[in-house]
One Martini backbone bead per residue (centre of mass of N, CA, C, O) as a GRO file, in nm:
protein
  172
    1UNK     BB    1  12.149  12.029  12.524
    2UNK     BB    2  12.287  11.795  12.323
    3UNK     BB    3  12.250  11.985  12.063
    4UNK     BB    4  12.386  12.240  12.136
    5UNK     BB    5  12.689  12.161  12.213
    6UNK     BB    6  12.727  11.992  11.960
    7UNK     BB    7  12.696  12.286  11.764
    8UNK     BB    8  12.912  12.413  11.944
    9UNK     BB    9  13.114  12.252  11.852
   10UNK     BB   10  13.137  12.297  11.552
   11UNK     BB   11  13.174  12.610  11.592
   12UNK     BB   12  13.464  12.567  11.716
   13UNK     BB   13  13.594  12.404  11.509
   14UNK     BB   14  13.509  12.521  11.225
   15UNK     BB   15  13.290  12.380  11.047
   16UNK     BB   16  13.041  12.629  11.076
   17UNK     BB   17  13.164  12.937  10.953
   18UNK     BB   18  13.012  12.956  10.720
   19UNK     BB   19  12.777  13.104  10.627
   20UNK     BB   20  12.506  12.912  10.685
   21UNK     BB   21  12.604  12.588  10.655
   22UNK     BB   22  12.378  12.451  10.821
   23UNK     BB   23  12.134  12.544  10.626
   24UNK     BB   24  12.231  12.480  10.358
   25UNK     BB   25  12.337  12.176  10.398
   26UNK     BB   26  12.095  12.088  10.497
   27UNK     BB   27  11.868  12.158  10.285
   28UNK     BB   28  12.011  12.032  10.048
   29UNK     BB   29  12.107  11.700  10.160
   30UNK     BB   30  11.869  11.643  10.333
   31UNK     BB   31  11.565  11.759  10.310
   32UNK     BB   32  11.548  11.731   9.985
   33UNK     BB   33  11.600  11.394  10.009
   34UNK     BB   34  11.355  11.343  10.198
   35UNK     BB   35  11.127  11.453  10.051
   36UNK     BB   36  11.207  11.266   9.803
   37UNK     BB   37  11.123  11.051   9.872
   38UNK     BB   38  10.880  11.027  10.039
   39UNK     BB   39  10.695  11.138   9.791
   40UNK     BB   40  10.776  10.843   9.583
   41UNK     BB   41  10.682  10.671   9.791
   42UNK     BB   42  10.392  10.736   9.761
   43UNK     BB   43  10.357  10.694   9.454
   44UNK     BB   44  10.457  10.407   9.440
   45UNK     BB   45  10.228  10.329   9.611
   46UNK     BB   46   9.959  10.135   9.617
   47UNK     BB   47   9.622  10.254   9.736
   48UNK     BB   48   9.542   9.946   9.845
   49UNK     BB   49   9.847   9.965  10.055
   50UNK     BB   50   9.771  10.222  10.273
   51UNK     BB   51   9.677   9.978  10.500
   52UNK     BB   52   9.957   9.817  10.505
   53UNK     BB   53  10.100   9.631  10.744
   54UNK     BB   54  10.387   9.442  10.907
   55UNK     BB   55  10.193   9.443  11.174
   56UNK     BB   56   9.971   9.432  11.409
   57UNK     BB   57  10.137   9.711  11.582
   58UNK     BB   58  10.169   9.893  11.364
   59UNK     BB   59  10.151  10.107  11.096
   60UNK     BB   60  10.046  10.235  10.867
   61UNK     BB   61  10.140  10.398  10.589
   62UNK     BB   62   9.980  10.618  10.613
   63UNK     BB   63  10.042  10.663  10.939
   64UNK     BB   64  10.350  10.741  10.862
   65UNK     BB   65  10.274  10.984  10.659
   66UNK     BB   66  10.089  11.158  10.827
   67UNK     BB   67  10.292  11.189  11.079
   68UNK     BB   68  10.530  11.343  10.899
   69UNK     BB   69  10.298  11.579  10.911
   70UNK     BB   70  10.245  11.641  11.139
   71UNK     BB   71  10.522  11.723  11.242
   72UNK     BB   72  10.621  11.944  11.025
   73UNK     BB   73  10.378  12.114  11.155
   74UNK     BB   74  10.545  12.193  11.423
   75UNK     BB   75  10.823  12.249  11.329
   76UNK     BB   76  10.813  12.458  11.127
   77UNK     BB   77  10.636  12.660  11.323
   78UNK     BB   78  10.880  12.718  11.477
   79UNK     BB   79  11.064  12.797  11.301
   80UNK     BB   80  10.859  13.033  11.186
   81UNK     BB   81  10.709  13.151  11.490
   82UNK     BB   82  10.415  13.002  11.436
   83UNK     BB   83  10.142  12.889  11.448
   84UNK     BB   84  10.002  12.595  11.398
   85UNK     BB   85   9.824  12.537  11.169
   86UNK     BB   86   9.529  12.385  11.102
   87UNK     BB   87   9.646  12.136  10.929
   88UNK     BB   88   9.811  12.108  11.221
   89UNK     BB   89   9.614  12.074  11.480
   90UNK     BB   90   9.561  11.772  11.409
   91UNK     BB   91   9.517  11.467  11.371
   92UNK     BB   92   9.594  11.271  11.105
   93UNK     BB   93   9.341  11.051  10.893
   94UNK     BB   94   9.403  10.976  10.643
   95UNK     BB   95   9.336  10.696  10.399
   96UNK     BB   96   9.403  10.807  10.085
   97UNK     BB   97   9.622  10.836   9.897
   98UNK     BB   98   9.611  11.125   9.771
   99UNK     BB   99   9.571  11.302  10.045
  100UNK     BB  100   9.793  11.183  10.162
  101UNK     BB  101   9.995  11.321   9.970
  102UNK     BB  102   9.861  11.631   9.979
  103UNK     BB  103   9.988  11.660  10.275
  104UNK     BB  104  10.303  11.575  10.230
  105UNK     BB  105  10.302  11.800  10.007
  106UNK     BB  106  10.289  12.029  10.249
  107UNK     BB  107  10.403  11.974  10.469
  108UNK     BB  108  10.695  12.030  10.302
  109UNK     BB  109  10.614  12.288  10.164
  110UNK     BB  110  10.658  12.442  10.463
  111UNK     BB  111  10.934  12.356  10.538
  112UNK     BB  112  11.069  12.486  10.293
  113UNK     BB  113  11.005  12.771  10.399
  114UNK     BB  114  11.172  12.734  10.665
  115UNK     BB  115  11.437  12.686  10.553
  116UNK     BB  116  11.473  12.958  10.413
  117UNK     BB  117  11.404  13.176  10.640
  118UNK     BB  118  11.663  13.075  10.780
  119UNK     BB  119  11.945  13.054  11.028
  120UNK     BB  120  12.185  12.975  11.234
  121UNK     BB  121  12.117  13.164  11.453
  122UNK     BB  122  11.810  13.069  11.435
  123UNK     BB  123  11.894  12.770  11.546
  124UNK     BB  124  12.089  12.902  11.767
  125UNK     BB  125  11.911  13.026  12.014
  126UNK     BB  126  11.730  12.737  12.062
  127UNK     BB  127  11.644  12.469  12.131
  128UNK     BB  128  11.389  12.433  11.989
  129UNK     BB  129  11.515  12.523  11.744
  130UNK     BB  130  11.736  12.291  11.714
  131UNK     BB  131  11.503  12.052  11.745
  132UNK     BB  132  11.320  12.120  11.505
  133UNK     BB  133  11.507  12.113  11.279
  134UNK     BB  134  11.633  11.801  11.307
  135UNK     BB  135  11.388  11.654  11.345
  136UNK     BB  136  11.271  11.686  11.036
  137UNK     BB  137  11.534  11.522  10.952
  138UNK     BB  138  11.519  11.312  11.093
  139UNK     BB  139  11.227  11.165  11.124
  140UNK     BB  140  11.200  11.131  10.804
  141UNK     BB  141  11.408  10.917  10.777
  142UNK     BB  142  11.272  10.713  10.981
  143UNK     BB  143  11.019  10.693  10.797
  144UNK     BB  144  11.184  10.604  10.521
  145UNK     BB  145  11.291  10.334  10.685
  146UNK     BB  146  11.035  10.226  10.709
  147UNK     BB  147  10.845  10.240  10.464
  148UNK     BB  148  11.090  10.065  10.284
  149UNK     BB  149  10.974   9.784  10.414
  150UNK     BB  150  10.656   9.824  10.296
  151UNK     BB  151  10.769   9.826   9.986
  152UNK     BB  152  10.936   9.545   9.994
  153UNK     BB  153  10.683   9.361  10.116
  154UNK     BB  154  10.546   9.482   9.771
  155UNK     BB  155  10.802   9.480   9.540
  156UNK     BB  156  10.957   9.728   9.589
  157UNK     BB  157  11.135   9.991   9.537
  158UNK     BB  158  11.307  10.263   9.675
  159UNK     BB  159  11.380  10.535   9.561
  160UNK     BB  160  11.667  10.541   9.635
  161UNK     BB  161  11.761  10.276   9.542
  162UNK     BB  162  11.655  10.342   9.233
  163UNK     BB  163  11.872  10.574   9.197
  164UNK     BB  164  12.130  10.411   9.230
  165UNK     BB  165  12.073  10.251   9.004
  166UNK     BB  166  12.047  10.405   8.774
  167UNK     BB  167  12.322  10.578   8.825
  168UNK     BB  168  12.506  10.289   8.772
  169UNK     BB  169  12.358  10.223   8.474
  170UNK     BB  170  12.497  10.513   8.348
  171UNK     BB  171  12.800  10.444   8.417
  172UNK     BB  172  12.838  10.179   8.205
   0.00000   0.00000   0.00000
């Protein structure tokens, strides 16, 4: 209910006035970035450390790799309004680097065909529907918040931040 108001008061206020501009938006800056980083840790991180926990309690990397997986299968299959593929059917446990990176770019670009096919009218039509979006985004940025602190723990630069650096060192 406070997704849905919180975006009717965006499109009261005239912010999201241009045709299409929270799913353009949305798809272009945050999306496309955080799939981004997502794919380059999963790639970055040597496959041996695929299993390693920040404590003992925590997801390995694989499992919270797995788990972005997971999520972006249902939630994107809402936007997209069909039956969640076979590939999130059930919880993916996948530990091998290889694997688990070729389902989170599946599941990646599934939820990329679901934002294209989509617009602020069918984002803004139900809760779900509104719901499904933003987790898409919200929860991926998530997971390469922790994610970030496993690549770093492991004498890793998170993609984000060596792509900052690099940007930094060209201005020079």
């Amino acid at each position: 209910m406070r997704t849905k108001a919180f975006l009717s008061f965006l499109l009261a206020c005239g912010l999201l006035d241009a045709q299409n501009n929270l799913t353009t938006t949305a798809n272009q800056r945050y999306f496309n970035g955080v799939r981004r980083n997502l794919e380059a840790a999963a790639d970055v991180m040597p496959a041996d450390k695929y299993g390693y926990r920040m404590t003992p309690g925590q997801m390995t990397f694989a499992e919270w790799l797995n788990h972005s997986s997971d999520r972006n299968y249902t939630d994107c299959a809402a936007l997209k309004s069909e039956p969640v593929p076979d590939a999130g059917k059930k919880p993916i446990t996948l530990t091998e680097k290889n694997a688990v990176m070729q389902t989170l770019k599946d599941s990646l670009a599934y939820c990329a065909a679901a934002f294209q096919a989509i617009d602020d009218q069918k984002v803004l039509s139900t809760p779900q529907m509104s719901y499904s979006f933003l987790h898409v985004i919200v929860h991926n940025n998530e997971i390469y918040g922790n994610i970030s602190g496993y690549l770093r723990l492991n004498g890793i630069v998170p993609p984000s931040t060596a792509a900052r650096m690099k940007q930094s060192e060209t201005k020079k």
